[in-house]
Steps between C-alpha positions, in 0.01 A plus 500: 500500500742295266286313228519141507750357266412291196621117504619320205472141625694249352391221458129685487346069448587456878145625609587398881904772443275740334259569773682452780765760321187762474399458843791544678558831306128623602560384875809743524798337277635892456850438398595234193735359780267437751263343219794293434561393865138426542468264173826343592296326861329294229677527146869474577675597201231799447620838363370857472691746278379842495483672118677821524449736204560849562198645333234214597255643800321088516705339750504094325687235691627177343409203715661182431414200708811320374738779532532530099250478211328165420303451166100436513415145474381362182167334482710155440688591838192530660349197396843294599 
C-alpha cells in the first residue's frame, strides 16, 4: 500500500485550502494530478507539483492554491 504523500501547502494561513487539500488526499486523491483536478472544482488556479529526488522514500507534494508561491501575510495585512 503506497504511503500517503506529504503536502507542503502554500499559502499554509488559508485554513479553509489547507484542509480541504488534506482531505481530499485521505478520501483517495492517489495521483498529484488527480489532487490537482480535484482542487481545481473550487481553487482554479491550484497546483500540485510532485518533489522528485532520487534518493527520498517520503513522497511530499507541493500544493499551491494560486498555481505559484504566495508569501504569508503580515500581521499588518491581516489587520487591513
Amino acid at each position: 500500500m503506497p504511503t500517503r504523500p506529504l503536502l507542503i501547502l502554500n499559502p499554509r494561513d488559508d485554513t479553509g485550502f489547507a484542509t480541504f487539500a488534506e482531505t481530499l488526499v485521505a478520501e483517495g486523491a492517489a495521483a498529484a494530478t488527480s489532487l490537482e483536478a480535484q482542487l481545481r472544482e473550487r481553487y482554479p488556479r491550484a497546483a500540485v507539483r510532485p518533489r522528485e529526488l532520487s534518493s527520498e522514500r517520503t513522497v511530499v507534494w507541493y500544493v499551491y492554491r494560486d498555481g505559484h508561491w504566495v508569501p504569508h501575510r503580515t500581521t499588518k495585512e491581516e489587520s487591513a
